[in-house]
C-alpha positions in Angstrom: 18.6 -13.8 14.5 21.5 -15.2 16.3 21.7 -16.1 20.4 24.8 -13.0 20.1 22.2 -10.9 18.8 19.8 -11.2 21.1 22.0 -10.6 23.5 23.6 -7.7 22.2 19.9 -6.4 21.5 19.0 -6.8 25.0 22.4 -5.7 26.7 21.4 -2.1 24.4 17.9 -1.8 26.2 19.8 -2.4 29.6 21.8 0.4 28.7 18.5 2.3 27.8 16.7 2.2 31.6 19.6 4.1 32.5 17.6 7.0 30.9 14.4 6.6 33.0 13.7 10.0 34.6 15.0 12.6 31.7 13.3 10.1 29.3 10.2 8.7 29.1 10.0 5.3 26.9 9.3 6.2 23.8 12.1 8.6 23.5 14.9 6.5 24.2 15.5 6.4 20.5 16.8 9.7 20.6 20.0 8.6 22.1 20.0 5.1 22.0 19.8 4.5 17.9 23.1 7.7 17.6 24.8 6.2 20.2 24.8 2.3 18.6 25.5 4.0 15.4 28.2 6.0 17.0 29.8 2.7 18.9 29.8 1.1 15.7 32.2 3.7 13.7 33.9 3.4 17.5 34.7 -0.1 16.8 34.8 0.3 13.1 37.9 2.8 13.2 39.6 1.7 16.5 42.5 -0.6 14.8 43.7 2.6 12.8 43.3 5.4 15.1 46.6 5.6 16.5 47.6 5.8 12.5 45.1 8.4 11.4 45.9 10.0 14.3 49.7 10.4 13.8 48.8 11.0 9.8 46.8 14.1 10.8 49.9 15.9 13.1 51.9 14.9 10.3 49.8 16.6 7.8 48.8 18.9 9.9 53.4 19.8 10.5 53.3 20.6 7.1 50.5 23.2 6.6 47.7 21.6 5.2 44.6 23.1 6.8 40.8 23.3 6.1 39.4 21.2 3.3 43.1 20.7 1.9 43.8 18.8 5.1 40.8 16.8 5.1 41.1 16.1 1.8 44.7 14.9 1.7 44.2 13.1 5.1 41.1 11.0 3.4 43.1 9.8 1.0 46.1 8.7 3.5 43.8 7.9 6.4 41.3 5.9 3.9 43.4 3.2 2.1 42.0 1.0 0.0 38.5 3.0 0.7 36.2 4.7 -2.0 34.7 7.0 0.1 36.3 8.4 3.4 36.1 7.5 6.8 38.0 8.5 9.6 37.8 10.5 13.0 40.6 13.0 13.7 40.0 14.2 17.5 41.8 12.4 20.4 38.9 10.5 21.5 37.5 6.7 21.5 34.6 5.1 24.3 38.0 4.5 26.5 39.0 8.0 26.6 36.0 9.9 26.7 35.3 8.2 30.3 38.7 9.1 31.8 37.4 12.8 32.1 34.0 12.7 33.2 33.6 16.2 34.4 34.0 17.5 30.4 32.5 14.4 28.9 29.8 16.4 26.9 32.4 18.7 25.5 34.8 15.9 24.6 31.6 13.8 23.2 30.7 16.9 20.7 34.3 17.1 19.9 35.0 13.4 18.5 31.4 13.3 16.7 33.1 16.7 14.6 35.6 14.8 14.1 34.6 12.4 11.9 34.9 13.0 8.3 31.9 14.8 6.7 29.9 11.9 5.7 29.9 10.6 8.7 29.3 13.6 11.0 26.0 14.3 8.5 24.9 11.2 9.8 24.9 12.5 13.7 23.3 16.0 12.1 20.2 13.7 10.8 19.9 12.3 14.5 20.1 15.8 16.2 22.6 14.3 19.0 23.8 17.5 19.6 20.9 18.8 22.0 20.6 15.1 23.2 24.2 15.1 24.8 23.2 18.9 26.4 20.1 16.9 27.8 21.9 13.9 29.1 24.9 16.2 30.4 22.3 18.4 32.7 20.9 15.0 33.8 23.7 13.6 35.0 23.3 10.6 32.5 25.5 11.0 29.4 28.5 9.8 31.5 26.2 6.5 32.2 25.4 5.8 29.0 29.2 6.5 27.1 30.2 3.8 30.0 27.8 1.2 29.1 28.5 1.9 25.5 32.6 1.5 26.4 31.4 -2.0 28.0 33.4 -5.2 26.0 30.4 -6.8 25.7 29.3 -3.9 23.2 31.9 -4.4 21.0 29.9 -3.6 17.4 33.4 -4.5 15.4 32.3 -5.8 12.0 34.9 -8.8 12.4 32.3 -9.5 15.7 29.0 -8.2 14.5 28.3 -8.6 10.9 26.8 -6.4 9.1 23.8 -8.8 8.0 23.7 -9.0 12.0 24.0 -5.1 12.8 21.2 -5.0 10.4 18.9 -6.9 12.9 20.2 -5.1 15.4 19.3 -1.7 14.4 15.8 -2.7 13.2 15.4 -4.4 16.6 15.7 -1.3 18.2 13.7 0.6 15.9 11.0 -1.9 16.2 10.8 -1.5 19.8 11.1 2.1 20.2 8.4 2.2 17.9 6.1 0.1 19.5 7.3 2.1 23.1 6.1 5.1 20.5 2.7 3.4 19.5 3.6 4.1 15.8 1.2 3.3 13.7 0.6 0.0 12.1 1.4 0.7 8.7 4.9 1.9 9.8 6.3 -1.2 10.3 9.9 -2.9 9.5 10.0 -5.9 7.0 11.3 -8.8 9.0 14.5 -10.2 7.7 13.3 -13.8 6.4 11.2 -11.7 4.1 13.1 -9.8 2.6 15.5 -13.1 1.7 12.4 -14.4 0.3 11.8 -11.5 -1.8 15.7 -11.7 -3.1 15.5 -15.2 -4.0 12.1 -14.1 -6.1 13.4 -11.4 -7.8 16.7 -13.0 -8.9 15.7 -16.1 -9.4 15.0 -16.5 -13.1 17.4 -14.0 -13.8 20.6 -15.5 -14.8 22.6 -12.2 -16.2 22.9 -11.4 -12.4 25.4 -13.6 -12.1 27.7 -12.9 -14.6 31.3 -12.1 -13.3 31.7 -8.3 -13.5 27.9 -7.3 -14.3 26.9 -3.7 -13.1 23.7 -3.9 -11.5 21.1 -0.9 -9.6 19.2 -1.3 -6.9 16.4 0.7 -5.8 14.6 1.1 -2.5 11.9 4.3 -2.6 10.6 3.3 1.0 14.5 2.5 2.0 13.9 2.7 5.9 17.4 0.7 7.4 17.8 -0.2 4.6 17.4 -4.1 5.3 16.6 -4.8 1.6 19.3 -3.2 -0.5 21.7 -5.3 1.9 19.8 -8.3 1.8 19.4 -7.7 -2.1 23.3 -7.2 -2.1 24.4 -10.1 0.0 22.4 -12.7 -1.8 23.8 -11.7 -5.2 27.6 -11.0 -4.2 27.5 -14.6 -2.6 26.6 -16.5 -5.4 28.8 -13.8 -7.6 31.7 -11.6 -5.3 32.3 -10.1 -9.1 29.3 -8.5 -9.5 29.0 -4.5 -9.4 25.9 -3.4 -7.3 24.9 -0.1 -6.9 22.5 1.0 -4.3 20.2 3.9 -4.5 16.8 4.8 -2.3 15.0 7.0 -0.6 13.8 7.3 3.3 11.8 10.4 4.6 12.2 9.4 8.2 15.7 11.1 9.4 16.5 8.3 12.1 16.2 5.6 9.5 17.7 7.3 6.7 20.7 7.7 9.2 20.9 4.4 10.0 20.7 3.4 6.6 23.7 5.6 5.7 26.2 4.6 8.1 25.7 1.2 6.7 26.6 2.1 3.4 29.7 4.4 5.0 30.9 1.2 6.8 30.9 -1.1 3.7 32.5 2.0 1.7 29.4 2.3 -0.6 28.4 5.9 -1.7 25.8 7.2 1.2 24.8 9.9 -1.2 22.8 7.8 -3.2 20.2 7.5 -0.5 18.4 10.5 -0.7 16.4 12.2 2.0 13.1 13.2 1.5 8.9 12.2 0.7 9.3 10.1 -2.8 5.6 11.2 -3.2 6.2 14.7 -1.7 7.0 18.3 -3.9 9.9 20.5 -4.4 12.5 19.7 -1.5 10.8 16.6 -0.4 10.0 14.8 -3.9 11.6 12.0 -5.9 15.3 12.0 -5.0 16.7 10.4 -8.0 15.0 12.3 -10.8 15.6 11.0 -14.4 17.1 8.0 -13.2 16.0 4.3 -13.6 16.9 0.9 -12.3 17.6 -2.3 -12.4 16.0 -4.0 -9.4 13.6 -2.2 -7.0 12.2 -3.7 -4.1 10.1 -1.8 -1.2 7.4 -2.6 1.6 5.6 1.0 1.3 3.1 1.8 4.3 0.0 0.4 3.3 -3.7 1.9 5.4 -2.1 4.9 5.4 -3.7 8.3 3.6 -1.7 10.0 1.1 -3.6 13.2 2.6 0.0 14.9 2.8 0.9 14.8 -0.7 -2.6 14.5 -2.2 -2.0 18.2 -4.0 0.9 17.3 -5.6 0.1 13.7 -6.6 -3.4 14.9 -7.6 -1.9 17.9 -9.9 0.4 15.7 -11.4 -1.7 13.1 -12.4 -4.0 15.9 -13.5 -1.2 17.9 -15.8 0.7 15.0 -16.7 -0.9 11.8 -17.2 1.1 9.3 -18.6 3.9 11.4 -19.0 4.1 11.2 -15.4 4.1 8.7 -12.9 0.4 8.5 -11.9 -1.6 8.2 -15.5 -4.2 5.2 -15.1 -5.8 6.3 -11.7 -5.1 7.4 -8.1 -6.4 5.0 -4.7 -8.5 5.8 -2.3 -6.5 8.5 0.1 -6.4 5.9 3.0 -4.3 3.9 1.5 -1.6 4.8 -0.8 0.6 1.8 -1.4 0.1 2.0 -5.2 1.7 4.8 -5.6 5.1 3.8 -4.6 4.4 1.0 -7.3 3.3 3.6 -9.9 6.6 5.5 -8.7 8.5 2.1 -9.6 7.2 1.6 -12.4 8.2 4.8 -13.6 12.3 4.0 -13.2 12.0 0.8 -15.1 14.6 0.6 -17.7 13.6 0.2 -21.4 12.2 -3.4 -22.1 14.3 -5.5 -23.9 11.7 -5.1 -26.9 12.6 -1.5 -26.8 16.1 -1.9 -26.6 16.5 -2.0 -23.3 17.6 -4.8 -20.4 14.2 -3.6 -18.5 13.7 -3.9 -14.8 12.0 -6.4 -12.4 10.2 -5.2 -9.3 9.3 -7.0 -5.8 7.0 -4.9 -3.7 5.0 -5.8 -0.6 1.2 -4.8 -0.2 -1.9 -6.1 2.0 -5.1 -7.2 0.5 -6.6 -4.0 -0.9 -4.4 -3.5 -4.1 -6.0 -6.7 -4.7 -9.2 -5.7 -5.4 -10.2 -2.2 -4.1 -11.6 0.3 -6.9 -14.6 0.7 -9.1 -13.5 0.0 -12.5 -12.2 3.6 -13.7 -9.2 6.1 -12.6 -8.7 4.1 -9.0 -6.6 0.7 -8.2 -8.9 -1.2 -10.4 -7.1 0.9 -13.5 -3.7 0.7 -11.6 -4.0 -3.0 -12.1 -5.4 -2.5 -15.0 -2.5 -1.1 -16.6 -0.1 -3.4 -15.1 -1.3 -6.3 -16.9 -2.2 -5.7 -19.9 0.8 -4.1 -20.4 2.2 -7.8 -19.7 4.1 -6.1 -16.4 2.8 -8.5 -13.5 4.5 -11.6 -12.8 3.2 -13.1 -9.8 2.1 -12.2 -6.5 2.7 -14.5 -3.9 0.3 -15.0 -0.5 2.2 -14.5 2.8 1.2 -16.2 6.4 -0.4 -13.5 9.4 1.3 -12.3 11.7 4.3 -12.3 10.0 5.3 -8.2 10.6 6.1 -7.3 13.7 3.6 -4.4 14.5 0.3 -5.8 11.8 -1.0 -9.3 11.9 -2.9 -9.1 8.6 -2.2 -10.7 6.0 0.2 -9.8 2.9 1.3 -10.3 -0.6 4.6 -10.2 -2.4 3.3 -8.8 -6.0 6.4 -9.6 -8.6 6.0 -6.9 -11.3 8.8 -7.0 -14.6 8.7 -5.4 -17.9 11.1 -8.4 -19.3 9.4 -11.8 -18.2 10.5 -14.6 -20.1 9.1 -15.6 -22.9 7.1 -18.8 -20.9 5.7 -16.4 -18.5 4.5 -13.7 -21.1 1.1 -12.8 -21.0 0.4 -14.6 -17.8 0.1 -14.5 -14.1 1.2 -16.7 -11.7 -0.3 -17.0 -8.1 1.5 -18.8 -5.3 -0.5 -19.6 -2.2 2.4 -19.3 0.1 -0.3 -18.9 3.7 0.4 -21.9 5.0 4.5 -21.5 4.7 5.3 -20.8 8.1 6.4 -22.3 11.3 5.6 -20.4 15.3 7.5 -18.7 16.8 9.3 -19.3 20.2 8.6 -16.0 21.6 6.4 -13.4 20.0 7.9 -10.2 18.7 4.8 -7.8 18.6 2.4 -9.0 16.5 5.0 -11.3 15.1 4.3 -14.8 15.8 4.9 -16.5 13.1 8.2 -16.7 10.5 9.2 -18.5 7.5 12.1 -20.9 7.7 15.0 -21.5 5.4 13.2 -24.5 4.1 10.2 -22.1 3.5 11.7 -19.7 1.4 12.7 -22.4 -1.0 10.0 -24.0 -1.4 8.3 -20.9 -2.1 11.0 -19.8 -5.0 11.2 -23.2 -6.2 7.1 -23.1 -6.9 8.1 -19.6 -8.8 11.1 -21.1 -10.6 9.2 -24.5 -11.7 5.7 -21.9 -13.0 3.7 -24.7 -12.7 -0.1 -25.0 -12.7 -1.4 -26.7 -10.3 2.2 -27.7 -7.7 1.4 -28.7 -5.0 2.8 -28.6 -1.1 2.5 -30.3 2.0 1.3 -27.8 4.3 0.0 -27.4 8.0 -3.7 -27.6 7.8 -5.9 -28.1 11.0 -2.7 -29.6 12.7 -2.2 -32.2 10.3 0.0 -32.1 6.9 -2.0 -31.9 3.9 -0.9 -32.1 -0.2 -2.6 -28.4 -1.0 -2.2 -26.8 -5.1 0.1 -23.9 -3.6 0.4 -22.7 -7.6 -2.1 -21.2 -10.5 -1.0 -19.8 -14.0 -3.5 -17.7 -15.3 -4.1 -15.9 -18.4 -3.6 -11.7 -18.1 -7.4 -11.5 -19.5 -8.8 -13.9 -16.5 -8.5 -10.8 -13.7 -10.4 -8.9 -16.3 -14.4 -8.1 -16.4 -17.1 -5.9 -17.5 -19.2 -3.9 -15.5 -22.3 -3.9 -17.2 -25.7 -2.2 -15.7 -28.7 -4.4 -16.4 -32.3 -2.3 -16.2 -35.8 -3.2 -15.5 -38.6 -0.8 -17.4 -40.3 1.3 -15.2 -44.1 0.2 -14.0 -46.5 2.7 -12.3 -49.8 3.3 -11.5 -51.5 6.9 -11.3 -54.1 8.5 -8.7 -55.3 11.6 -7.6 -56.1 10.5 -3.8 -56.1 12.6 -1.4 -52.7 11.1 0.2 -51.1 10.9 -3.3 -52.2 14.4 -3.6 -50.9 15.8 -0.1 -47.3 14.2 -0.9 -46.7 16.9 -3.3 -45.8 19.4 -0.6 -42.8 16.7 -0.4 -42.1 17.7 -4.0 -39.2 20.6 -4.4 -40.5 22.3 -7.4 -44.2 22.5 -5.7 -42.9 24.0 -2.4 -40.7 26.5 -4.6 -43.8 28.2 -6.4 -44.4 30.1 -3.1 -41.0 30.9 -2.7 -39.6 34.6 -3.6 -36.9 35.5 -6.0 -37.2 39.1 -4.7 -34.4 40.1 -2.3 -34.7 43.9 -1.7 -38.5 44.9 -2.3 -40.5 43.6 1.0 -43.9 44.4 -0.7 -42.9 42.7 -3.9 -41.4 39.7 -2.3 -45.0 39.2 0.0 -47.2 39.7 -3.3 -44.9 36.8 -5.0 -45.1 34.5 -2.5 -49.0 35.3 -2.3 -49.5 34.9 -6.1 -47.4 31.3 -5.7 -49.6 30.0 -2.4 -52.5 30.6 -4.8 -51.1 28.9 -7.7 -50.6 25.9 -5.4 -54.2 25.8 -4.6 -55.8 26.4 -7.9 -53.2 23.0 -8.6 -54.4 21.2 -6.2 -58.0 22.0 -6.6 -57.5 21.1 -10.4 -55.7 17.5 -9.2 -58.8 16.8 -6.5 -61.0 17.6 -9.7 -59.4 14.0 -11.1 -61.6 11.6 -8.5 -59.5 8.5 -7.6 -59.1 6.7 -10.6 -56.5 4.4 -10.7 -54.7 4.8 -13.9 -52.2 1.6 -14.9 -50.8 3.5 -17.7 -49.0 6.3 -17.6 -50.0 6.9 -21.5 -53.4 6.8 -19.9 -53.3 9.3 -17.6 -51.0 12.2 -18.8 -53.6 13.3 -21.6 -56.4 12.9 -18.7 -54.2 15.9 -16.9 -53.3 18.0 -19.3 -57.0 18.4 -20.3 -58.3 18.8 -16.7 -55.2 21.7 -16.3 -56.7 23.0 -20.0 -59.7 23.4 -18.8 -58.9 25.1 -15.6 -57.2 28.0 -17.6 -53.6 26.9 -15.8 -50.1 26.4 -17.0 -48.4 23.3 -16.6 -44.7 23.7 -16.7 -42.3 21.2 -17.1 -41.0 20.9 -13.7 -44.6 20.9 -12.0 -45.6 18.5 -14.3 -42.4 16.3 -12.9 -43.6 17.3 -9.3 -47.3 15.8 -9.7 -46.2 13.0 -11.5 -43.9 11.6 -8.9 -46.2 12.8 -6.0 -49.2 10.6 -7.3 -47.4 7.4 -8.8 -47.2 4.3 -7.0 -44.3 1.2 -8.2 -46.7 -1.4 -9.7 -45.2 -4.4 -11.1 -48.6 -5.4 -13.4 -48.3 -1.3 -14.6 -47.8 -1.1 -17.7 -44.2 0.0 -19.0 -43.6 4.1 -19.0 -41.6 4.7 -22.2 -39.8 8.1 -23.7 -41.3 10.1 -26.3 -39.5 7.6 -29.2 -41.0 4.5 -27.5 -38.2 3.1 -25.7 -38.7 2.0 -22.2 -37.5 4.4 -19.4 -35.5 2.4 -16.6 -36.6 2.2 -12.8 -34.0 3.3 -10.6 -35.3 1.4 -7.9 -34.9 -2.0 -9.8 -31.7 -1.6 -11.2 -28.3 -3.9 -11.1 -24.8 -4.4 -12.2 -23.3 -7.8 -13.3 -19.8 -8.9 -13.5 -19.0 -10.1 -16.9 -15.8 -12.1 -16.8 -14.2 -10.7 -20.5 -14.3 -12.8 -23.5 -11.7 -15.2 -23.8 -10.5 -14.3 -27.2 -10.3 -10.8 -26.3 -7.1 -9.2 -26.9 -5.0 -7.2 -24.8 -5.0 -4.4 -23.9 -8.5 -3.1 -24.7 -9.3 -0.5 -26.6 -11.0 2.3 -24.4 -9.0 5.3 -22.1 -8.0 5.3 -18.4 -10.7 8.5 -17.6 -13.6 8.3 -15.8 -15.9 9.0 -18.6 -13.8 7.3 -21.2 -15.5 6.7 -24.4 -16.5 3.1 -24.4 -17.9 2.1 -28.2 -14.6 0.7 -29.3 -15.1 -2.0 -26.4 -19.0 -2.6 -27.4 -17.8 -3.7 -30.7 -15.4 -6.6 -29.2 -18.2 -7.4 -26.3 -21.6 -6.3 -26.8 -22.5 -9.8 -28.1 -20.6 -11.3 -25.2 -22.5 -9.5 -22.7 -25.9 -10.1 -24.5 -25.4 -13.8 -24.3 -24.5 -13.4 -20.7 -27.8 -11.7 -19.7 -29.8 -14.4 -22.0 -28.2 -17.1 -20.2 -27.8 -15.4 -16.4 -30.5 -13.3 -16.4 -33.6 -13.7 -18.4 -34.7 -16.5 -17.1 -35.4 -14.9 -14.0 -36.5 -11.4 -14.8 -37.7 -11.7 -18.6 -38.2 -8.2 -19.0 -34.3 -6.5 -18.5 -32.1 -5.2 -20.4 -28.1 -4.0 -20.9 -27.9 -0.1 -21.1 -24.2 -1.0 -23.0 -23.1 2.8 -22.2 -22.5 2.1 -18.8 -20.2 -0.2 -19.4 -17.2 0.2 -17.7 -13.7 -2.5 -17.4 -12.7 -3.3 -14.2 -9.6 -5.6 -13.1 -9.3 -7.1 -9.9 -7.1 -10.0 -8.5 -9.1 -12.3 -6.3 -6.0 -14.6 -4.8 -7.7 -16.3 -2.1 -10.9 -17.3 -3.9 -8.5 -19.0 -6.5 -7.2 -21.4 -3.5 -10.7 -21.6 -1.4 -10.7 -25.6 -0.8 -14.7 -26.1 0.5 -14.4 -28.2 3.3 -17.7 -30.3 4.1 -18.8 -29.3 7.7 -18.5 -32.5 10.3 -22.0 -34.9 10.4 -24.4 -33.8 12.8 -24.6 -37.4 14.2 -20.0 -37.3 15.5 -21.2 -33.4 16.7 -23.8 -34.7 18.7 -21.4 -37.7 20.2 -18.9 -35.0 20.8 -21.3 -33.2 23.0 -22.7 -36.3 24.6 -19.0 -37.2 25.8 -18.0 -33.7 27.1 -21.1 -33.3 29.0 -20.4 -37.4 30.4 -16.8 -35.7 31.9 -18.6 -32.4 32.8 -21.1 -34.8 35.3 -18.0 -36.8 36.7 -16.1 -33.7 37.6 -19.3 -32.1 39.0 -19.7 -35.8 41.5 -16.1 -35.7 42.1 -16.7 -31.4 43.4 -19.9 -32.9 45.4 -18.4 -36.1 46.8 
């Protein structure tokens, strides 16, 4: 951010106290953010006015009226423009102030003046009430004249519109934080996004070609800071180049914003649609049926998808893979990956299929990482991205790089045409230490990447090296670091196998054992009624039960306290004790007195089924990770459902796992075993474990020095106090 900038930035806010009273804080946005958008077209359209102006009587002399007028005055009035801009009243900043007493009403009338496009913009903002507001508090006139001030000239020839980008999400950041918005609302700072440019068309030569037609898409489009990033890195390297720039922005402030930046560099504002990308029917995907060449976005990421979770649910539900969720939904406190999933959806045909395909850069914190059992969550979403060869890279970013989160973050790279050195495999950048401080702290920013940064970073992408390494920052000195790791798609791969123990218990009919059965469900339910109309009915059934729970437990005390080892020892010893009492012994009861008079014995012998196999303890058993085979190929053969039938994976891994338990397991619990249905896959991405460098701790003996010497200065400072 430039010194102007800055200045500019905080000339705005000085503008903004000016409001105190009417306003609280947080609200300033309502004017402040139309108002710099309305100075800009101001400054935009002041060298022409006087023309447009005269153009309009002229037009105006010879009939034309309504739509015919505007329509033949946009294409006089526009020259050399695509889409028309222009502002027909009388007014400018200048004017508006030389009649203060009918400043509101002159104000409404030179925002309807603009051209349609532009006046939508002011309709997304709601100015209209605003100026009523500010008119009844004696403030509009205050604000228009600090607006008119020279030092707020927003001319693009003065203020660039890489610069009015920082400007605008300056503001935005600040109102926000005035707003307390919450953190996963937050604005990607500009040095990222250049980074995430320099990623995603680096490697990508056809970009360049003089006269290429390229999309870019943006579903979480806020400002739009990365579709003009994303355009002003390729059109500098190639001016020929034909970019077209879609998205999508459910917040109406932003998505204003966003348009008048397009209107200014004469780009087609309709392509950024209003509305929920994730929402239904008026709110849902704005550019249906249409796919891309680029995307990039920073979703929110710890925050639920509780608003759309109908919709997303039913689609995933009725369409699968025909829609845009198929492999699995996250947990609804955090639905990043579904912007992804959305992504992925509008990726053009790989080139294998005919197509050029698409290449993706999205930004996500830690959880896509790794959260999700292994089934229809983010552990299937990342399934499906890699096996299907999609993933790229993801690339670790430095905390306290976003202005209102300090965690930490990850650029994930995701294409459907990777080169043919980077097919079937990941790279992982460890880009943590890539940063320099700050001079002054913006939020929770404190830290940012420099120009030097960011190429470091691309070049360690462009070289796909395993094993580069970097000079970084470590512990204040600099340090040569691995800051790169290729790995195969299979490594983030594993099984999820259950391992059982048998189940051991011992048998007696004490009187403790026999007074926990009252804590058994189907015991207590014997003297329960089923009768609900019949009061003498329902008292005779419970009667009849309480009895039947007496003649059990008589028969149970008629046992003596044995203590039975084996279960196969002391079932036919209670069967024949409830033979000879003359009483049943259901199913369920049987359940009830087994459980209420068995203990967990470890030197028990094993309880098995009725064909001899042994039943598993509950209590005792595990799951192990089993990294998958590393012959294996991709992708495996078993569904994205939760319940998806897994014996076409047993036949690839079931010796793989066995060896596994042999070697990892039997050796400390001899009797276990693999129940090889419960197998499940699971994929998960653990970055930082890749780069953990264990760093010996410091010898006891230099500690105990250390401590020796501070508490030598402590003493000297305590004589000099009592001296």
């Amino acid at each position: 951010m430039t010194a102007n900038t800055t200045q500019l930035i905080n000339f705005v806010f000085d503008i903004a106290n000016k409001l105190r009273g009417p306003y609280r804080p947080p609200q300033y946005r309502k004017v402040m953010l139309p108002m710099t958008v309305l100075r800009r077209l101001d400054c935009v359209l002041a060298p022409t006015k006087e023309q447009v102006l005269k153009e309009y009587d002229r037009l105006k002399a010879k009939g034309h009226e309504g739509n015919a007028l505007h329509a033949a005055l946009a294409k006089a009035a526009s020259k050399g423009r695509q889409h028309p801009l222009y502002n027909i009243s009388p007014y400018t900043f200048e004017t508006l102030l030389a009649d203060p007493e009918n400043i509101a009403t002159n104000l409404t009338s030179y925002i309807n003046g603009f051209s349609e496009s532009a006046r939508e913009i002011f309709e997304a903002f709601g100015f209209e009430s605003e100026i009523e507001k500010l008119d009844k508090a004696n403030r509009l006139y205050l604000i228009v004249k600090g607006f008119a001030d020279p030092r707020v000239d927003l001319h693009p020839g003065r203020v660039s519109n890489h610069d009015m980008g920082y400007v605008f999400e300056e503001l935005v950041r600040k109102f926000n934080e005035q707003a307390n918005e919450e953190a996963g609302d937050h604005f990607t700072p500009r040095e990222v996004i250049r980074l995430m440019a320099h990623l995603l068309y680096t490697e990508d030569e056809e970009v360049y070609t003089p006269g290429i037609a390229r999309t870019i898409y943006d579903p979480t489009a806020g400002t739009g800071g990365m579709l003009s990033v994303s355009e002003e890195y390729i059109t500098e390297q190639n001016p020929q180049a034909h970019l077209a720039l879609f998205g999508q922005e459910y917040n109406e402030e932003s998505w204003a914003i966003c348009r008048s930046d397009l209107l200014i560099k004469d780009e087609p504002v309709d392509n950024i649609a209003f509305g929920d990308t994730l929402g239904d029917g008026e709110t849902s995907d704005g550019h249906p049926d249409k796919t891309f060449h680029y995307m990039l976005a920073n979703p929110p990421f710890g925050v639920e998808w509780k608003p759309q979770e109908d919709y997303v649910r039913k689609e995933h539900r009725e369409l699968g893979f025909h829609g845009r969720f198929g492999p699995g939904l996250p947990r609804i406190n955090d639905g990043a990956t579904l912007f992804l999933l959305h992504m992925l959806s509008k990726m053009k045909p790989s080139p294998e299929q005919g197509g050029e395909g698409s290449k993706i850069a999205i930004v996500f914190n830690g959880s896509p990482l790794f959260n999700g059992e292994p089934g229809p969550s983010e552990s299937n979403i990342r399934r499906w991205i890699i096996e299907n060869d999609w993933l790229d890279a993801i690339i670790a970013l430095p905390d306290q790089l976003f202005y209102n989160t300090g965690i930490y973050t990850y650029i994930w790279l995701v294409s459907n045409r990777k080169p043919i050195d980077r097919k079937g495999r990941v790279q992982l950048i460890d880009g943590t230490r890539h940063y320099r401080k700050m001079k002054k702290s913006l939020g929770n920013k404190r830290n940012e990447l420099s120009d030097e940064h960011i190429e470091e970073l691309t070049r360690l992408y462009a070289e796909f090296a395993d094993g580069a390494t970097c000079r970084v920052g470590l512990n204040g000195e600099q340090n040569e670091r691995v800051c790169s790791k290729i790995f195969d798609n299979r490594d983030f791969g594993y099984l999820k196998v259950t391992v059982e123990r048998p189940l051991r218990l011992n048998f007696q009919a004490s009187a403790e054992r026999i007074e926990r059965l009252w804590q058994e469900t189907a015991f207590v339910n014997l003297a329960k009624t089923k009768k609900r109309k019949n009061p003498t009915e329902m008292e005779a059934e419970v009667k009849a039960g309480e009895a039947t729970q007496q003649r059990i437990i008589e028969i149970l005390r008629g046992l003596g306290d044995q203590l039975y080892t084996d279960r196969a020892a002391f079932e036919p010893r209670l069967k024949a004790a409830f033979k000879a009492a003359g009483e049943k012994l259901p199913a369920p009861i049987k359940k009830a007195i087994l459980g209420a008079l068995s203990e967990r014995d470890p030197e028990a012998a094993i309880c098995r089924d009725s064909k001899g196999h042994p039943e598993p303890d509950t209590e005792l058993r595990d799951t192990e990770i089993v990294p998958l085979p590393a012959d294996i190929p991709l992708p495996l053969p078993i569904g994205y459902d939760k319940d998806a039938d897994n014996s076409q994976l047993l036949g690839l891994v079931l010796d793989h796992c066995e060896d596994y338990l042999a070697r990892e397991v039997l050796p400390f619990v001899a009797d276990a075993w693999i129940d090889h249905a419960k197998t499940k896959v699971g994929y998960e991405i653990p970055i930082n474990r890749h780069f953990y460098v264990y760093e010996p701790p410091r010898p006891l003996e230099e500690i105990e020095r250390d401590i020796q010497a501070l508490e030598g200065e402590i003493l000297e400072m305590l004589k000099k106090v009592t001296a």
